[in-house]
N, C-alpha and C positions, 0 to 999 in steps of 0.2 A: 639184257640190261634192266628194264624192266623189273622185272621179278624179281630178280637179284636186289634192285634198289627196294624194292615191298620189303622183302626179309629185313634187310639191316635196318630199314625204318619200325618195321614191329620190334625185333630183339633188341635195337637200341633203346627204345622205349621201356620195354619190361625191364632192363637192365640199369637204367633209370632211376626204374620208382624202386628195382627192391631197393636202394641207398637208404638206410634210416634218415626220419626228419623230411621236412616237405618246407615251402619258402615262406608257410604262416611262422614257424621259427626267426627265419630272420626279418619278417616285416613287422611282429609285435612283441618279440624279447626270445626269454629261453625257452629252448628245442620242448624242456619238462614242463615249464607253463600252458603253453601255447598248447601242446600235444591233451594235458590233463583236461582242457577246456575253461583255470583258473583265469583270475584276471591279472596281467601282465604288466606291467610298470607303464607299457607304450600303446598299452590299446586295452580293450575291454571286451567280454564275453560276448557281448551283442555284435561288434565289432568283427572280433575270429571267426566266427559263427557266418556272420555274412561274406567276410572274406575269401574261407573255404568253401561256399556256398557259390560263390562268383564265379573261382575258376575248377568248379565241381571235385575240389579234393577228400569230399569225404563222399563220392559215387564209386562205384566198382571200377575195377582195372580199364574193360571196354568201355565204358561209359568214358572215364578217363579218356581213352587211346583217340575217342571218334570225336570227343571235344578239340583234342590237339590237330587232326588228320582237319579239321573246321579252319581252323587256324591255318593251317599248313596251306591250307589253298587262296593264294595272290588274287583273291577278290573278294568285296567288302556289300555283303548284301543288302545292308543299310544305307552305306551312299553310295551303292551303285559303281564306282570303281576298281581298280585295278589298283590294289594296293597291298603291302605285307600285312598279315594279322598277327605275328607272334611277338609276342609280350612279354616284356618284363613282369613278373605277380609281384615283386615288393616297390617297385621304382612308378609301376604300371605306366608305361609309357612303350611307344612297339621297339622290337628291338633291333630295327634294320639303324635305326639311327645312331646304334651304338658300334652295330656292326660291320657297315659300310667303312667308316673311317680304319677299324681295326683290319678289315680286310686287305685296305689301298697300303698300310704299312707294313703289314708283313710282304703284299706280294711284291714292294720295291725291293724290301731288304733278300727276299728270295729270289729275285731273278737276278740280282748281283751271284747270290752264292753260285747257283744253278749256272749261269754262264761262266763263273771260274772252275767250277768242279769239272763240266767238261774240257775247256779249251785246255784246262791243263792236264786230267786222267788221261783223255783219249791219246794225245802225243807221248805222253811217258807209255802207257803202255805198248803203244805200238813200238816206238822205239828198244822197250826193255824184253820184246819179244821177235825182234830183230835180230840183238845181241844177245842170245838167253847166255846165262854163263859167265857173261863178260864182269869185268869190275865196277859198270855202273850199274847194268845189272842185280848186282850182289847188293850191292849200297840200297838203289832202290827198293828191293825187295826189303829188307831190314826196318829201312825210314817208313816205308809206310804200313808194314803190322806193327809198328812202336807206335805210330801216329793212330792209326786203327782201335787198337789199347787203350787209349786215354780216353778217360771220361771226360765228356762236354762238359759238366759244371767244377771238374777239380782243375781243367785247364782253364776256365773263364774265371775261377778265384785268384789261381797263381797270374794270370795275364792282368788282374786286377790288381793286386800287390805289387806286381813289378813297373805295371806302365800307368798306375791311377793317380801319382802323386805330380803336381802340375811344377815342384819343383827340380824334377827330374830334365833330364837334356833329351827325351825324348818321352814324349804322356802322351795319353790318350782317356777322351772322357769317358765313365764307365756306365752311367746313367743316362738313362732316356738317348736318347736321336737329332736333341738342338741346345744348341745352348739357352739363358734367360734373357741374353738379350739378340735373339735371332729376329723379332720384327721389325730393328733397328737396321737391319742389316740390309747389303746389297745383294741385287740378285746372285754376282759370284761369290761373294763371303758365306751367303746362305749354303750355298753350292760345297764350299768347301769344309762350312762346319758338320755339314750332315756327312761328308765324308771324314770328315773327321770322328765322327762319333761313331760311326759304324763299321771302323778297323777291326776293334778287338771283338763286338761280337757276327760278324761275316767270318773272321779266322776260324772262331767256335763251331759255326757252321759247316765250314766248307772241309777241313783236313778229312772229321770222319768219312764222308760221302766220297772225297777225293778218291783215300786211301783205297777206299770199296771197290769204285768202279776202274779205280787205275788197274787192281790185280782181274778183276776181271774182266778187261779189255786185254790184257796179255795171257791169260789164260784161254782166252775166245781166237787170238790170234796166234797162237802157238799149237792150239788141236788143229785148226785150220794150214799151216805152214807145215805139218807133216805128214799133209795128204798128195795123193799121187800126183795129182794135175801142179800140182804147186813142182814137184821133182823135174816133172815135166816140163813145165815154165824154165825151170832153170836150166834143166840140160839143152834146152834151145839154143840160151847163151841169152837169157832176159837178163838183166844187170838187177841188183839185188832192190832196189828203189824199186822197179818195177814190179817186181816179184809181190812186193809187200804194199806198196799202196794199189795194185792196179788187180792182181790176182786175187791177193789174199784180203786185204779190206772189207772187202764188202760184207761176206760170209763170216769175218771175224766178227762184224757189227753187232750177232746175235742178245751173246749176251746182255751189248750197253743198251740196245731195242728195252730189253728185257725190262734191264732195271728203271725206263724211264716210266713204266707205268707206278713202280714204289717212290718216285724221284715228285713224281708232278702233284703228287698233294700237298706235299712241302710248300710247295708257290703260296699256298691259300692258306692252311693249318700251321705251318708256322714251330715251332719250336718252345715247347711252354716252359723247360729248365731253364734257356739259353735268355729268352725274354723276361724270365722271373727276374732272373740273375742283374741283367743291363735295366730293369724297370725300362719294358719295350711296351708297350701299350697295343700289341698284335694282337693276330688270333691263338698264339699261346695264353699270352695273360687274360683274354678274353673269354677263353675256355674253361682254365681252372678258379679262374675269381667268380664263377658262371655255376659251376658246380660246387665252391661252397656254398654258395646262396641257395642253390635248390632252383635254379631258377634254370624248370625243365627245358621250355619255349626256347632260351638262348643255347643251351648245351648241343640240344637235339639240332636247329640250325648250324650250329658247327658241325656236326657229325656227319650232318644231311652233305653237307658241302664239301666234306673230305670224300664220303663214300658217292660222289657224283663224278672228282678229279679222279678215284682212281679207277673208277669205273670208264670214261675217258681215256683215261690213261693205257688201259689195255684195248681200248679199241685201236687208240694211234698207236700201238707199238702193233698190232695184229696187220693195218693196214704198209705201216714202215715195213715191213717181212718180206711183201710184197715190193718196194717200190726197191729196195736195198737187193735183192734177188727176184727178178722175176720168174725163175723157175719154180719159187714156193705159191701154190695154188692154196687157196683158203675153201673150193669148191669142191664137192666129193666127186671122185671123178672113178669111172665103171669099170 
């Protein structure tokens, strides 16, 4: 993991800087100004000059990279603490204080999704590879490559047009996560308005993912159901419940193991169409408002913290292999 985590921290870096324009653009005017060394409506040549000078953006690539990797490290050699160094260049102010809050509301609104994308994929599948064949079956297979299909921001438009109008007999807010007068409010009203604002885009969230893992929970458990020990099972005279949650379950898990290491960065990174869309103040909106600015310190933190969860994320789907089957050895064995 290690090393793995070096690489993405270098190549995301290089990948970065080539973007044209650097954050002297957006903290003293235009990208052409600023870049030419002219004097800018919002700042002056002595001014650019030291600015780019501060956070060394007119030094070499590596000089760059070893100034950021200074940063990167949660300790502060001047006062001696234990503190984040990465920074905003145009706000200049550190950016955990931006990113903290964006991180606590995307991971609410994601561990709603995340717990309905299972509780509901894994039953449908299992069930719809029970029945292969049958007419729910059929249905469900349909419903959800239709659902699978659709793009996240042409369904949170249409979701928007149909349920955003408060005169309707059934709406839902399309903006932001509380209403303007939510610090008036009681702790259940509170309770109810954030559930209320977070219908239509949690639905945006959840169908795609749903759709995914539900066919491949029935996919996982249909190769599994026409192996021998499974025939086996049955010609015992095991009653079919048993067959399917007790024989074949476990080994069908594989694939949704699988998908939970693509699944768990989601908790943290967040969804940047779906947030744009509902003006969600997460770590989507956090990201792309992050990258028009040029403002490498916050981008690279986000990045840092995706490729951490999914890094993560394949350890606990590698050690799940294990606990889900104990005959899968992780040890090389002579």
């Amino acid at each position: 993991m290690i090393p793995t985590m070096i690489g993405i921290i270098v190549l995301s870096f290089v990948v970065i800087k080539l973007a044209p324009g650097d954050p002297t653009a957006a903290r003293f005017g235009g990208a052409a100004q600023a870049s030419a060394g002219l004097d800018a409506q919002r700042g002056t040549e002595a001014a650019i000059t030291q600015f780019r000078k501060r956070y060394q953006l007119d030094e070499p690539l590596y000089v760059q990279f070893g100034a950021f990797v200074k940063r990167l490290v949660p300790y502060n050699t001047e006062t001696g603490r234990f503190e984040s160094q990465l920074t905003f260049f145009v706000q200049e102010r550190p950016v955990w204080e931006e990113l903290r809050p964006a991180i606590w509301i995307t991971f609410q609104l994601q561990v709603i999704v995340f717990t309905l994308t299972y509780l509901i994929a894994v039953p449908l599948g299992i069930f719809s590879a029970a029945n292969p064949r049958s007419g729910f079956d059929k249905l469900a297979t349909v419903g959800l490559f239709l659902l699978y299909s659709l793009p996240s921001f042409w369904v949170a438009s249409l979701l928007m047009m149909w349920f955003g109008e408060k005169d309707q007999a059934i709406w839902f807010p399309v903006l932001g996560l509380f209403s303007e007068d939510w610090e008036s409010m009681s702790t259940g009203e509170k309770f109810l308005d954030y559930l209320h604002h977070i219908v239509l885009p949690v639905f945006c969230l959840t169908y795609g993912s749903l759709a995914y893992l539900s066919r491949q929970m029935r996919a996982g458990m249909l190769e599994v159901i026409r192996q021998d020990y499974i025939r086996t099972a049955e010609a015992k005279g095991a009653s079919r419940w048993r067959v399917v949650m007790v024989h074949a379950l476990r080994n069908g898990l594989f694939p949704v193991i699988t998908l939970f290491a693509t699944l768990l960065p989601a908790l943290i990174g967040g969804s940047i169409i779906i947030e744009r869309i509902f003006q969600i103040p997460g770590m989507g909106w956090f990201t792309i408002e992050n990258v028009l600015l040029r403002e490498y310190d916050a981008v690279m933190a986000a990045l840092i913290l995706s490729a951490v969860l999914t890094l993560f994320g394949i350890l606990v789907s590698d050690i799940l292999y294990v606990i889900v089957n104990p005959q899968v050895s992780l040890e090389r064995r002579r």
